[in-house]
C-alpha positions in Angstrom: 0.0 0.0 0.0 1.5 3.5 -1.0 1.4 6.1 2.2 1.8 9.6 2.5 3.2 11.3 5.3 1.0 14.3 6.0 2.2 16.9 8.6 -0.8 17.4 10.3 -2.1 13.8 10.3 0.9 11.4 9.5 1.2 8.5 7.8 -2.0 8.0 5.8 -3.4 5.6 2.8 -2.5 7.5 -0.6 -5.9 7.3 -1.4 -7.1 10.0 1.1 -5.3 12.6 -0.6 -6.6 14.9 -3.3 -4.0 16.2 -5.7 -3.8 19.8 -6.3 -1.4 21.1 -9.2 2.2 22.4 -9.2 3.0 24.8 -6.6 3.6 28.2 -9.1 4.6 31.7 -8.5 1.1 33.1 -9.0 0.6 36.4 -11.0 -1.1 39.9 -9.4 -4.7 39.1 -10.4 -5.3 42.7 -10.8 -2.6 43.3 -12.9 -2.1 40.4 -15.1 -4.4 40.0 -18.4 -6.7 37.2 -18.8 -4.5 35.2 -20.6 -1.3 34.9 -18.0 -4.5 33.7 -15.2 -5.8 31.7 -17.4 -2.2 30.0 -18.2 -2.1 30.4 -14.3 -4.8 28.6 -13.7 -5.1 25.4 -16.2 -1.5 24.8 -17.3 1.6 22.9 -16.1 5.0 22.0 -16.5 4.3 18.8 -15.7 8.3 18.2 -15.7 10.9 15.1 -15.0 12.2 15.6 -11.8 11.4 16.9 -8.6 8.7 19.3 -8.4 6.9 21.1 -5.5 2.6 20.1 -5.5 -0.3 21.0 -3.6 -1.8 18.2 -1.9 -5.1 17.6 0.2 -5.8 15.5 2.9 -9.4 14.9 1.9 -10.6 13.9 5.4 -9.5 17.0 7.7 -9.8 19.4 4.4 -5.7 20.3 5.5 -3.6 21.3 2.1 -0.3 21.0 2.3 3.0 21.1 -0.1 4.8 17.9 -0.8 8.0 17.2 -3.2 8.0 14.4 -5.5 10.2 12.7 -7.7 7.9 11.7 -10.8 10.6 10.1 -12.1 11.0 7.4 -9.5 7.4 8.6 -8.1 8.5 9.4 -4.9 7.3 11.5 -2.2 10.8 13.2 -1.0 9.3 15.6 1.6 6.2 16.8 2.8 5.5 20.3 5.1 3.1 23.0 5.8 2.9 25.7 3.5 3.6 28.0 6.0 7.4 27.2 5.0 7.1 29.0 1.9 4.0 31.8 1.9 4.6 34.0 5.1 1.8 36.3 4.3 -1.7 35.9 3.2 -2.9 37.1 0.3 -5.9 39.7 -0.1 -8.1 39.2 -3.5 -10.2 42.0 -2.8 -10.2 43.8 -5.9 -9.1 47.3 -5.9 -12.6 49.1 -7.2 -14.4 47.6 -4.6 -12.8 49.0 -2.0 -13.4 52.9 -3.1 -16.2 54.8 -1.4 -15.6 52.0 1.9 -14.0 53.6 5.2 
């Protein structure tokens, strides 16, 4: 049976985890055109190698970033995304905050 270590939960059955995509540099959505969200949004490298992914555990709805080798398809190292995004992220978009105080 192929496991998963999940750092919230440990190891778990491979099967109650929901992929997510590659982990990308994501673009300003209010200054990118359609066309570099859209390539955002539906595309990937989908490279040899290692590569950084999101990853769900399905049951406790906990996403996480794990490192893989699709090559050898192996999990190398799995952690908290708080490793790499120290801020959050505000997606309100700039007109609709005029006129608000």
């Amino acid at each position: 049976m192929k496991q998963m270590q999940c750092p919230l939960n440990g190891w778990r059955n491979i099967q109650e985890f929901a992929h997510g995509g590659e982990v990308v540099d994501e673009p300003d959505p209010n200054r990118c055109t359609d066309a570099e969200w859209a390539e955002y949004i539906f595309m990937e490298d989908n490279k040899a190698g290692l590569v950084k992914e999101w990853w769900c555990h399905v049951a406790t709805a906990y996403w996480f970033i794990a490192e893989r080798d699709t090559v050898k398809d192996e999990i190398v190292r799995t952690y908290d995304p708080s490793e790499l995004f120290k801020e959050r992220r505000d997606y309100t978009r700039p007109e609709a905050l005029e006129g608000k105080s």
